[in-house]
Steps between C-alpha positions, in 0.01 A plus 500: 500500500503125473682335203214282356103514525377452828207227487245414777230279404480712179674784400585793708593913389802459707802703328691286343823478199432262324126322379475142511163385328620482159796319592235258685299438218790329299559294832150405524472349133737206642330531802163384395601253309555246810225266587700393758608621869828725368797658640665867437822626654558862521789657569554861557134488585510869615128566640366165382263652189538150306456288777282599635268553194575173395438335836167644474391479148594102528454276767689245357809746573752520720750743547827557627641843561866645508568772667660655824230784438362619844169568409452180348379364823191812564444367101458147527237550836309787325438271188225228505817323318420145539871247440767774558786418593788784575859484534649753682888509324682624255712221333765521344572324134662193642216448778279534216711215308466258794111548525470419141670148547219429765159703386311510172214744441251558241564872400801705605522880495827701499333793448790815477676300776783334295744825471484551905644163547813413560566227247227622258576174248578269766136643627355445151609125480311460805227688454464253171560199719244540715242557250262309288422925361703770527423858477827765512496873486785649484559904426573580099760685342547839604319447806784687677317587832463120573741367779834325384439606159814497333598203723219257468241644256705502190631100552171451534335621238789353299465171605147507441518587150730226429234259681177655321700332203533161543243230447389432857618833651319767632182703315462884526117514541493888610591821644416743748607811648767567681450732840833675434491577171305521220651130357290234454602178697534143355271214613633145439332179500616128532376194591704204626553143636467475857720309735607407853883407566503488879231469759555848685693829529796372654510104458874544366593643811339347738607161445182410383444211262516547088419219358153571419374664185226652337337488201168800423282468225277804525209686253193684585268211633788310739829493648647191598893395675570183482758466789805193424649381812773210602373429841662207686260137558637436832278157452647388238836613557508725173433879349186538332406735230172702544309709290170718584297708322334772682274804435741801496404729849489875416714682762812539628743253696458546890787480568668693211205777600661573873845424380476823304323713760140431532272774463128392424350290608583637877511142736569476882524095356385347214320264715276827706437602154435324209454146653647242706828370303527191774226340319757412259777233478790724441422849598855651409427865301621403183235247453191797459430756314359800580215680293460789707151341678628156519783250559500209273684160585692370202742211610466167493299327739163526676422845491203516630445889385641462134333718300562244190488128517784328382431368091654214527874339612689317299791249686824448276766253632802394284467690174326864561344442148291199585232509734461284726248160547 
């Protein structure tokens, strides 16, 4: 019997643990708030129920899945899904740490999958990190049939309850059963400020440059990063300061996305599949994202297949506060 609701273009009477719409419904209240093309990151997707709902109750919606699940791939071709995008792995806390310095989504769900990691806090900061909203389940007290219980469920729960009490911390906004005992399990809540620190996965390991940074300002209509760069003016014999402001792309890193194991989409090359990535100026992985239908150029230059233009570029020379002439 499969751990969470099976769902195929609708719901299915597969056997099944544990029941997922209500849990969906307080998802989807965040959900439809967004006017805007949105992200949400999944992890410990199991069998996909709130992605794939989501993907197809909102078009705007894309999704990326978490999971080294084996089924997940019969799933994702059986469902009429539309921007699903799987990854086949099971990360550990600190993998989870370094996506969260290079990704931001919309809505995060750590749904009953903190206490089976390995660094459940260290997991929680990132979880947090990578979100604009964050959704955590996590199994209540007495729940003594859930995994690592003593271990990882009580910390938990503790540290939450400290949390639910500061000003900004999390909110409790419900409870629902558990599927190995009769205790009810917790439902947090936060929302956050999102950010970018590096440009991908492993940039402090690959040598790769960090001297660029990232500001988001996000809400329910747009998204925008605004990208600062010193890039050198070989013309002028001097480093210039850039800054652009561009329409955040919903996805997930290309690069970051077969650095941690692929999964979904399935490519021979990105090229065969989801378009010709010579067209473009610099065609290196880290400069798309991938939506789970298509690849979007982000980096500077003259994409010719950017999904967004470019809002505008701003030059600053000699003092990074003045723009200049």
């Amino acid at each position: 019997m499969r751990y969470q609701e099976t769902w195929i273009n609708g719901p299915t009477d597969e056997p099944h643990q544990r029941p997922c719409a209500d849990r969906y419904e307080i998802i989807r209240k965040v959900a439809e708030r967004y006017s805007r093309p949105f992200s949400v990151f999944d992890l410990g997707c199991n069998s996909g129920y709130f992605g794939f709902r989501l993907a197809q109750e909102f078009e705007n919606c894309t999704v990326v899945m978490v999971d080294n699940k084996p089924w997940l791939k019969d799933l994702i071709r059986k469902n009429k899904a539309g921007k699903i995008v799987w990854v086949n792995a099971h990360p550990s806390a600190h993998d989870l740490y370094h996506l969260s310095m290079c990704e931001s989504f919309d809505i995060v769900l750590g749904l009953a999958v903190l206490h089976h990691m390995d660094e459940p806090m260290l997991a929680m900061n990132a979880l947090e990190n990578l979100s604009d909203h964050v959704f955590i389940e996590t199994p209540g007290e007495g729940d003594t049939g859930s995994r690592n219980y003593e271990s990882h469920c009580l910390p938990l729960l503790k540290f939450f309850d400290n949390y639910c009490a500061q000003p900004d911390g999390l909110k409790k906004i419900a409870e629902v059963p558990s599927h190995v005992t009769d205790v009810m399990r917790p439902i947090y809540y936060k929302t956050n400020l999102p950010f970018i620190r590096k440009q991908r996965l492993d940039a402090d390991f690959s040598g790769a440059s960090l001297t660029g940074n990232y500001d988001i300002e996000a809400d329910y209509a747009r998204k925008i990063i605004t990208i600062y760069r010193k890039l050198e003016d070989k013309t002028n014999d001097r480093y210039v300061r850039t800054r652009e402001m561009r329409h955040f792309v919903p996805g997930i890193n290309l690069h970051n996305f077969k650095l941690m194991g692929g999964g979904w989409p399935e490519v021979g090359t990105e090229m065969e599949v989801m378009g010709d990535m010579s067209l473009c100026d610099d065609n290196q992985k880290w400069n798309f994202i991938l939506d789970g239908q298509s690849l979007h150029a982000i980096d500077l230059g003259t994409k010719i297949k950017c999904t967004f233009p470019r809002d505008a570029i701003l030059s600053y020379r000699d003092n990074p506060f003045e723009e200049a002439a």
